[in-house]
N, C-alpha and C positions, 0 to 999 in steps of 0.2 A: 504494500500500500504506500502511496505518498504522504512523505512528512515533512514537515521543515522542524529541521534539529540544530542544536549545535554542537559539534564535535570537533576538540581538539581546538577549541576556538574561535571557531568558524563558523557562521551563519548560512546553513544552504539547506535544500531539496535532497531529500534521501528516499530509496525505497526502505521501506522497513517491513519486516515481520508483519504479517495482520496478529490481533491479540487470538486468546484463545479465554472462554470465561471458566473461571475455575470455581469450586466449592460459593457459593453463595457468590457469585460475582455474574456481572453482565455486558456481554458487549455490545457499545450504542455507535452504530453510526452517525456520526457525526454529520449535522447539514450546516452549522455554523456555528464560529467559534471565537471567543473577545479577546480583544486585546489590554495589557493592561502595563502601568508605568514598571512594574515587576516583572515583566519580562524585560525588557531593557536593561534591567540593575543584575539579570544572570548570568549574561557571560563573564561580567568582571569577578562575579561570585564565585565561580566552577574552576575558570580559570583555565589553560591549554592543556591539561594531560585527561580529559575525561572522554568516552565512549559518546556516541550520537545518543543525545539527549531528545525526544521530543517535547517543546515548551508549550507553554499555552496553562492559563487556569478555568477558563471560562467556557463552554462548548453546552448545544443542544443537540438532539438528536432524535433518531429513532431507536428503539431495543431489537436488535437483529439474532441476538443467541442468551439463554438462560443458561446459569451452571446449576447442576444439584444443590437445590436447597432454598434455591430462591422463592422467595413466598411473595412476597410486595409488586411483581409486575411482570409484563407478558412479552411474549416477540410481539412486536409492530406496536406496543407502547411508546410515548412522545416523552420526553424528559429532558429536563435539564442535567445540567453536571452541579455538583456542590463540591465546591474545589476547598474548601473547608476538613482537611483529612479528620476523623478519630474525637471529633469534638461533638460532643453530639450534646449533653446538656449546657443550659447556660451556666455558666461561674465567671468569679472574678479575672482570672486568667484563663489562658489556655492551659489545657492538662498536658501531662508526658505525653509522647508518642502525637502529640500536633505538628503534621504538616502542613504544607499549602502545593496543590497539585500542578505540575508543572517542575518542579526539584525537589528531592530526587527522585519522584516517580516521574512517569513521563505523562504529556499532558494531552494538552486536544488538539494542539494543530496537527494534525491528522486525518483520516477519512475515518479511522477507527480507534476507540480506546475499550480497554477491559480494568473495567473499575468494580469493588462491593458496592452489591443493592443498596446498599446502608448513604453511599454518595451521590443516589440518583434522588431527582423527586419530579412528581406530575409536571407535565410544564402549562402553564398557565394557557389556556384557549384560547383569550383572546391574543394573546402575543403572536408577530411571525415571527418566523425563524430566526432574520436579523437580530429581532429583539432580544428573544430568547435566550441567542448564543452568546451577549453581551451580558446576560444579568446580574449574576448571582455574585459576583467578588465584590462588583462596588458599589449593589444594593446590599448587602449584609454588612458590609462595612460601614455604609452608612447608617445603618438602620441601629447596629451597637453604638454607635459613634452619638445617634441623636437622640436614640430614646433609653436605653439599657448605660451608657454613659454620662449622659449627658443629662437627662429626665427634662426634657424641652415639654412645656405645658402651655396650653392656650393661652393666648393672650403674651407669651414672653415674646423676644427679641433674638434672636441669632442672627449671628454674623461669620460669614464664611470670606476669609479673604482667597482670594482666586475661584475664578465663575465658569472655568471651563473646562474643569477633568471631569470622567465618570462621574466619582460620587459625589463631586458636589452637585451635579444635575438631579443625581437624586435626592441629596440632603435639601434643595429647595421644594421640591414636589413634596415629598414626607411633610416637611415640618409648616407647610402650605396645607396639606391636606389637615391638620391637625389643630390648625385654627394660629399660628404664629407667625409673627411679624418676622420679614428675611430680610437681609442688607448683605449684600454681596459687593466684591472689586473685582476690578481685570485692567489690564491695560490695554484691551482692543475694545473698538468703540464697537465692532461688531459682537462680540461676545457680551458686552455690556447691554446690545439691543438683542442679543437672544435670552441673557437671562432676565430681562422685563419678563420678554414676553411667554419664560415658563411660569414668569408668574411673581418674581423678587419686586418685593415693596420700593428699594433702595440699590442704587446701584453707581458704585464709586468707580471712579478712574483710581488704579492704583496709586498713583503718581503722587495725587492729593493730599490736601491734609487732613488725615483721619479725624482729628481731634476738632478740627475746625467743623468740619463736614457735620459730625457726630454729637456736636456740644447741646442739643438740644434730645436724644434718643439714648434709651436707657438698658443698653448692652448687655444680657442676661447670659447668653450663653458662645463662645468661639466656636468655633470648628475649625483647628488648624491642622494644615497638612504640608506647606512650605519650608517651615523651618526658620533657620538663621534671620531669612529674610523678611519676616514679615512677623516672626515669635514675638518681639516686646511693641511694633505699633501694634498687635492683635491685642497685646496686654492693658495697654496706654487706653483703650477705649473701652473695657471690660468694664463695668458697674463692680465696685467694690460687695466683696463676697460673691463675685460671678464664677461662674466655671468655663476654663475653658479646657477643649478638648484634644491631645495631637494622634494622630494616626499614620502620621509619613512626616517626613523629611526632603521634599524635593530639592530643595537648594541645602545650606552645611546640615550636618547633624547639629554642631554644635553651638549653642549661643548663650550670652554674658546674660545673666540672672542678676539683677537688684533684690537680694534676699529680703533686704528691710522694708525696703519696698511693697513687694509682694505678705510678706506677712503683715506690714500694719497694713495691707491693704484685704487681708484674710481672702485671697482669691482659693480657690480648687482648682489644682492644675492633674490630669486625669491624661494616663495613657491607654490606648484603644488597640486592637487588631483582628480582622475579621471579625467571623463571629461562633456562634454553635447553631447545628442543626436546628435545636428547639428555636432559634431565633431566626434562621430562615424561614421556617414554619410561620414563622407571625411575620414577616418580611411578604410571603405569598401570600397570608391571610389578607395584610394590607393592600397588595399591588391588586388581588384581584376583586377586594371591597370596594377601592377607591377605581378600576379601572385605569388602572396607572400603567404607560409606557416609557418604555427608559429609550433615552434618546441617543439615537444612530445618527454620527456626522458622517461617517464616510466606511463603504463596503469595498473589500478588495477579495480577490479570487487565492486562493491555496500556492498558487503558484506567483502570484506577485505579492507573496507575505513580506519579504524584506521592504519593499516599496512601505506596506502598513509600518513596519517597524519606522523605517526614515520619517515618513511622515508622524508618527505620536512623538520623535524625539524630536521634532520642532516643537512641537508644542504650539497648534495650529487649532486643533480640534476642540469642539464645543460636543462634548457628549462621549460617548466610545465607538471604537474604533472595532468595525466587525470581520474576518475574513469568511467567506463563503467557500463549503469543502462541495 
């Protein structure tokens, strides 16, 4: 079958093995599959002496083979992938034995993966495929991040700087659905006019002055996923005793903390990652109460995956980025 792997450092098209499903496992063919800023951060992870890796965390599909034992689903079942390994209730952390699928298992950009029934779930009807195969990493991250981290209640204030990765598309829609005031930044004036129009109350040019912009709104909750560069203006406009939330690092890990600061200021500073099964579970309850889609900027084919890849490390895309197998 085709895959795009990386091996030995290298980003290419491979034929690979088709899977085979073993004791409780199921293999889903794949009809599309997402892209996410985590595949990009893999190769410098793995590093040049590794075996062809299949990447990908994200994928939907069909059920084309059951193994003995499988009880929860049929051949010619529709399902999503839950790239969430081994985590299945929700806790404070992740348990032992938590991975994220994609390293070191192999993932979905492929025509075929062979995952446990335990990693599949129904895939939402109304969704197409595109959708589908984009959903489940940066809606479950979002979803720990706003409601399970965050405890975002009607009537508060979130603020998300940067308006145009995956889950902050969905952290607007969620915390929109749920009766909350959103305020979002970007430094594209088009990303600024697509997050209006999923629905952001407020919508800042990065560049601005927060504190100016802001001196009148009562900043309840962060949602930070940048880092170095955006960690203390996110701070600077928090409402004293706010919480806020990190989840990634897209720019440094690291950044200079005003301790005294921060404690006369009794903020909650709360770290996030993915989520657990039980929480997808209420992730799908919601997407399919609220008839919620998650938003596809741009679809590319299996075979022009690298093109996906160049293009989300610009940093261009309003939504996620979907390959079709």
């Amino acid at each position: 079958m085709k895959a795009f792997v990386l091996e030995y450092g290298e980003l290419k098209m491979k034929e690979m093995e088709e899977p085979v499903a073993g004791p409780h496992d199921v293999v889903v063919a794949l009809r599309t599959a997402g892209l996410n800023r985590r595949d990009l951060s893999i190769p410098k992870r793995v590093g040049n002496d590794k075996k062809a890796l299949i990447l990908g965390s994200d994928g939907a599909g069909v059920i084309e083979a059951i193994g003995e034992g499988v009880s929860r689903f049929q051949v010619g079942d529709e399902v999503i992938i839950n790239p969430s390994l081994r985590w299945y209730d929700n806790s404070d952390a992740p348990p032992e034995g938590f991975d994220i699928l994609g390293m070191p298992d192999h993932g979905t950009f492929a025509e075929k993966i062979a995952l446990s029934e335990e990693q599949v779930e129904k895939k939402p009807e109304h969704l197409s495929w595109e959708e589908a195969g984009v959903f489940t990493l940066a809606a479950l991250t979002g979803y720990r991040a706003l409601f399970t981290k965050g405890q975002i209640k009607r009537g508060e204030t979130l603020f998300i700087p940067g308006a145009g990765s995956g889950v902050a598309t969905y952290l607007i829609t969620f915390a929109k659905n749920v009766g909350a005031r959103v305020i979002v930044t970007s430094r594209s004036e088009e990303k600024r006019k697509q997050a209006r129009e999923l629905g952001a109350d407020l919508v800042l040019d990065t560049n601005s002055d927060w504190d100016e912009e802001l001196k009148h709104e009562t900043v309840d909750l962060v949602i930070d996923s940048v880092g170095e560069a955006t960690f203390n203006r996110s701070l600077g406009v928090l409402k004293k005793g706010g919480r806020i939330v990190i989840f990634g690092a897209t720019t440094d890990d690291n950044v200079d903390l005003d301790l005294r600061n921060f404690f006369y200021g009794q903020y909650q500073l709360i770290g996030t990652t993915m989520g657990s099964r039980q929480e997808l579970h209420a992730v799908l309850d919601h997407v399919n109460n609220f008839g919620m889609r998650p938003v596809v900027d741009r679809t590319y084919t299996l075979d022009h995956a690298q093109s996906a890849f160049d293009y989300l490390k610009e940093g261009k895309q309003f939504g996620k980025v979907a390959i079709r197998l």
